[in-house]
KOLMI-782170 format. One record per residue: residue number from 1; x, y, z of N, C-alpha, C in turn. Coordinates in Angstrom, 2 decimals. Example, Ala and Ser with C-alpha at 12.3 -4.5 7.8 and 13.67 -1.06 7.14 Angstrom:
{1,{13.19,-5.69,7.80},{12.30,-4.50,7.80},{13.20,-3.30,7.80}}
{2,{12.85,-2.25,7.08},{13.67,-1.06,7.14},{12.90,0.03,7.87}}
! end
This chain:
{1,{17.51,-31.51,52.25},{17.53,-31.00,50.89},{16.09,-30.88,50.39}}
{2,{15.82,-29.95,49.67},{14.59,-29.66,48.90},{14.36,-30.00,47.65}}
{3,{13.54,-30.82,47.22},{13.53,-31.54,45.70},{12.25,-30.67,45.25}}
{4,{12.57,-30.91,43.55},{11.28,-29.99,43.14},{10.62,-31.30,42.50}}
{5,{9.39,-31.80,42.46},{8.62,-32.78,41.86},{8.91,-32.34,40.50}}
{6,{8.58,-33.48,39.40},{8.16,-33.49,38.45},{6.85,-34.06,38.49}}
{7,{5.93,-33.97,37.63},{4.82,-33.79,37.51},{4.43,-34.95,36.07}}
{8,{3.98,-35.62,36.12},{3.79,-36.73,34.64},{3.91,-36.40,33.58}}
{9,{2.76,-34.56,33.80},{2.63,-33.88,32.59},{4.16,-33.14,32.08}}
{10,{4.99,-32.81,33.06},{6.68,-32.10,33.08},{7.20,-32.85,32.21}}
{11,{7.31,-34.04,32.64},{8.01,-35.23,32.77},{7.94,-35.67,30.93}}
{12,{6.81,-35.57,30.54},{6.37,-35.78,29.30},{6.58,-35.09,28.18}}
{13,{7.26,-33.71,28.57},{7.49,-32.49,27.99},{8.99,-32.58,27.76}}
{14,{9.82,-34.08,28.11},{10.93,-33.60,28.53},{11.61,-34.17,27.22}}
{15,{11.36,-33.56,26.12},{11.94,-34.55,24.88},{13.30,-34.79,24.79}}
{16,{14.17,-34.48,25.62},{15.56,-35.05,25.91},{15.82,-36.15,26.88}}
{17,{14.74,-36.98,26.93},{14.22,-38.10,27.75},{13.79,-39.03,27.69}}
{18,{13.45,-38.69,26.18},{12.33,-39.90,25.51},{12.91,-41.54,25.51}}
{19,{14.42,-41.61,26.02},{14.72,-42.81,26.50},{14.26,-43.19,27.48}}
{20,{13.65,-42.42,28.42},{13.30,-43.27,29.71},{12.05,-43.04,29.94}}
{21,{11.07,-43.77,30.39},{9.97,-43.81,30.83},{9.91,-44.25,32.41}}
{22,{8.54,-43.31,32.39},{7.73,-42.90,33.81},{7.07,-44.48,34.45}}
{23,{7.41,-44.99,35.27},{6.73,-46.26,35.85},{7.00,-45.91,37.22}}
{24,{5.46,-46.02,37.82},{5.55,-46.51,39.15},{6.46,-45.23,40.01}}
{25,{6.38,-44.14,39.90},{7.11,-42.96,40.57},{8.27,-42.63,40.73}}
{26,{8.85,-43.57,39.33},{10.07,-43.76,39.04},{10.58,-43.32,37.81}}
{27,{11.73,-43.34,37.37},{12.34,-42.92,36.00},{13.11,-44.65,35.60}}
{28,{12.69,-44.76,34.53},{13.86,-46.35,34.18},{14.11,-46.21,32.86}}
{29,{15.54,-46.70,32.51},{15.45,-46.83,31.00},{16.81,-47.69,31.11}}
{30,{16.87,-48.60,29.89},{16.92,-50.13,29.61},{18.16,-49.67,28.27}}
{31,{19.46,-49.85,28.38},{20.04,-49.96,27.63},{21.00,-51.21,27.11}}
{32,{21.28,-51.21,26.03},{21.69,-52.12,25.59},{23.50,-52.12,25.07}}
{33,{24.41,-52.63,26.00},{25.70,-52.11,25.53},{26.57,-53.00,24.75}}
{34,{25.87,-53.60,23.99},{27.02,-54.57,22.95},{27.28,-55.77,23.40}}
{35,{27.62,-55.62,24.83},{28.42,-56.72,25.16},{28.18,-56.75,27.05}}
{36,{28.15,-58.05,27.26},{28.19,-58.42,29.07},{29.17,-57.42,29.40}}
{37,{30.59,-57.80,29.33},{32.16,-56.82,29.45},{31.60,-55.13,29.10}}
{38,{30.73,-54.80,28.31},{30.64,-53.34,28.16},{29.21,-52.75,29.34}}
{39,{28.27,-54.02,29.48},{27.37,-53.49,30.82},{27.69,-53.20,31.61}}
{40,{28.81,-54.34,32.14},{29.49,-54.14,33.49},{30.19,-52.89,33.80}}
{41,{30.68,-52.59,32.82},{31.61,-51.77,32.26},{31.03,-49.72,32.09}}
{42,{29.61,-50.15,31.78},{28.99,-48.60,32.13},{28.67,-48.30,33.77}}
{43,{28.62,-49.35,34.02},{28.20,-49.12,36.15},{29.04,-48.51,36.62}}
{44,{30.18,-48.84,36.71},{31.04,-47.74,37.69},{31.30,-46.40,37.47}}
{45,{30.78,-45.92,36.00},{30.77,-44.45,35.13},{29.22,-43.88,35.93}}
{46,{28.14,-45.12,35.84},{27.16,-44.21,36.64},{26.75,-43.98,38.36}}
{47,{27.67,-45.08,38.91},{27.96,-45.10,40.02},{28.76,-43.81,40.35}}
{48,{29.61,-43.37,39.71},{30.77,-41.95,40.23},{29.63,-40.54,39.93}}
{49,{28.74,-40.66,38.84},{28.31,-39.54,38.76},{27.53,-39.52,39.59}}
{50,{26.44,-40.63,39.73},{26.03,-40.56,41.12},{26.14,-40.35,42.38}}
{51,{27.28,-40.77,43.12},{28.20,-40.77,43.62},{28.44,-39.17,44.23}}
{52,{28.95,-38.28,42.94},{28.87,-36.59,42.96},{27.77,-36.14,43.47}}
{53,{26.31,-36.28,43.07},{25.50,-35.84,43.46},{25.02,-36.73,44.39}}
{54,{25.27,-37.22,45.21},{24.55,-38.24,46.57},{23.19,-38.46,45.79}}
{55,{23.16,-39.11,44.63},{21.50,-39.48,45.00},{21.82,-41.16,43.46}}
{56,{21.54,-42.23,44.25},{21.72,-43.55,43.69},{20.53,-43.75,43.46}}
{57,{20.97,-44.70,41.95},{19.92,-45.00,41.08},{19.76,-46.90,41.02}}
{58,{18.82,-47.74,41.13},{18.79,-49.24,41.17},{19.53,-49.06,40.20}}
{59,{20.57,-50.08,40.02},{21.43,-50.61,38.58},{21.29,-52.07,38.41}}
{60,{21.11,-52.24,37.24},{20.57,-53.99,37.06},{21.38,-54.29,35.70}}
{61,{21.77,-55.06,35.92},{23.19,-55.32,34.30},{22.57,-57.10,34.79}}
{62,{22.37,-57.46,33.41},{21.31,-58.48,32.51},{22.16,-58.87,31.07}}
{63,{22.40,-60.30,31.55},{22.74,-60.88,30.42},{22.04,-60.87,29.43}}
{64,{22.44,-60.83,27.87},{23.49,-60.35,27.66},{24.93,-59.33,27.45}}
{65,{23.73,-58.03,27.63},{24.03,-56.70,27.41},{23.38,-55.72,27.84}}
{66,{22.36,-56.22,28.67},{21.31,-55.22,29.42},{22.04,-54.18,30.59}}
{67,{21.63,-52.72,30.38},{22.32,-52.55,31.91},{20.89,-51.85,32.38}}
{68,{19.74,-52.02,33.17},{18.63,-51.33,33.46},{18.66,-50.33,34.84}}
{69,{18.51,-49.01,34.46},{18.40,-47.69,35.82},{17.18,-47.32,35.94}}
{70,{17.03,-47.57,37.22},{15.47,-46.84,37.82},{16.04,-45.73,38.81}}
{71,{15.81,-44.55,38.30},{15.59,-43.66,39.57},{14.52,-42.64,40.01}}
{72,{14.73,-42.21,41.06},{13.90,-41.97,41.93},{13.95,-41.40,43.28}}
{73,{13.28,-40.30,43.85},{13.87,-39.79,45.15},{13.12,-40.17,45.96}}
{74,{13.28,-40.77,47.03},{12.41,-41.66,48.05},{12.05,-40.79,49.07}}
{75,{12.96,-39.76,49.31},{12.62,-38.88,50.31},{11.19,-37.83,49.56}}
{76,{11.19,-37.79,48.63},{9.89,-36.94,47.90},{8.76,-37.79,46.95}}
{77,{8.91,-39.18,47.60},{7.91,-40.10,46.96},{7.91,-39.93,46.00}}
{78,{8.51,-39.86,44.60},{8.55,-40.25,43.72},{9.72,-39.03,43.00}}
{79,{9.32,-38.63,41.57},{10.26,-38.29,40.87},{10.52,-36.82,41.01}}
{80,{11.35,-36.37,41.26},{12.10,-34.95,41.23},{13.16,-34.60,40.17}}
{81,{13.39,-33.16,40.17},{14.36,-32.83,39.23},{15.88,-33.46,39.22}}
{82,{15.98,-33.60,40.46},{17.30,-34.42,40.98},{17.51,-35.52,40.15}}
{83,{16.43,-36.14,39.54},{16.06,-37.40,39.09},{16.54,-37.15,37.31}}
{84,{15.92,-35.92,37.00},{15.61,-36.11,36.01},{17.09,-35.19,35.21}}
{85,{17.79,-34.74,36.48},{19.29,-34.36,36.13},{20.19,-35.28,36.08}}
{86,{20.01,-36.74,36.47},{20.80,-37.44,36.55},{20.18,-38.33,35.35}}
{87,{19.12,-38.23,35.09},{19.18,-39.18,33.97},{19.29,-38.60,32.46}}
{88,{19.69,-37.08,32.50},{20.41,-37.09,31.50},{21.83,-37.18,31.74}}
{89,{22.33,-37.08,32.74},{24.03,-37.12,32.69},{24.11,-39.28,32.79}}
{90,{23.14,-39.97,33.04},{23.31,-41.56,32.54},{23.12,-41.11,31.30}}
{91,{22.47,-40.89,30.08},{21.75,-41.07,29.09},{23.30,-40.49,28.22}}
{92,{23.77,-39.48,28.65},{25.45,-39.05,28.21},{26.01,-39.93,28.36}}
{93,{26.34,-40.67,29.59},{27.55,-41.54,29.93},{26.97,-42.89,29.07}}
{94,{26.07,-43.62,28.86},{25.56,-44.53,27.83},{26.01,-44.35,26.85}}
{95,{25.86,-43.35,26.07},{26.30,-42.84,24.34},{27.65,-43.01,24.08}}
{96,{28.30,-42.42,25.38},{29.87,-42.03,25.23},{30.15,-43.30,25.11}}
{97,{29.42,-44.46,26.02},{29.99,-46.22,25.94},{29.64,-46.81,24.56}}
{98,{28.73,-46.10,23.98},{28.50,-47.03,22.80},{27.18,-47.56,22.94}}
{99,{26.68,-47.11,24.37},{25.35,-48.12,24.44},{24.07,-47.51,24.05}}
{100,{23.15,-48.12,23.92},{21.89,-47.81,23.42},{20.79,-47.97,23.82}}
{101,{19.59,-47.11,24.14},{18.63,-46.82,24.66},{17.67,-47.56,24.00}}
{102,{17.17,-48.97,24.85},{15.72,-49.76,24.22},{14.59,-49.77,25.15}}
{103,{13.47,-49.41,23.96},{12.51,-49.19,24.37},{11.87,-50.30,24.67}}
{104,{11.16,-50.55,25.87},{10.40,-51.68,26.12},{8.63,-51.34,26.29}}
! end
């Protein structure tokens, strides 16, 4: 498969994004879902969309309500559009749960 890079400067342009920030050749963003039962509870929603498009994102669910996604395409050293399509379809599936995008 052929990935298209994003670029820091792209990436920065992407004001439907401004939940997640650029670290380390990665995409991450840190939400907050109410409740342990509702973190757990957004993973398997971003696991399936993922899932659709073959390309998995680290998932880290943090007491008390943390659920944290880093993604990233490893085959193109760092961030691609692939990346940055899936983290708006997380950033959808978050809202729809109720959860909320914190900035760290």
């Amino acid at each position: 498969m052929r990935y298209t890079r994003v670029t820091d400067d792209e990436f920065a342009g992407m004001t439907d994004l401004a939940d997640w920030r650029l670290i380390d050749n990665a995409l991450r963003a840190d939400f907050r879902a109410g409740s342990f039962i509702a973190a757990a509870a957004l993973v398997p929603a971003i696991a399936e969309a993922a899932e659709l498009i073959d390309h998995h994102p680290d998932i880290d669910v943090r007491y008390p309500d943390h659920v944290v996604v880093v993604l990233t395409t490893h085959d193109a050293g760092g961030v691609t559009t692939h990346d940055t399509d899936l983290a708006r379809t997380i950033l959808r599936l978050a809202v729809n749960a109720g959860a909320r995008a914190e900035q760290k």
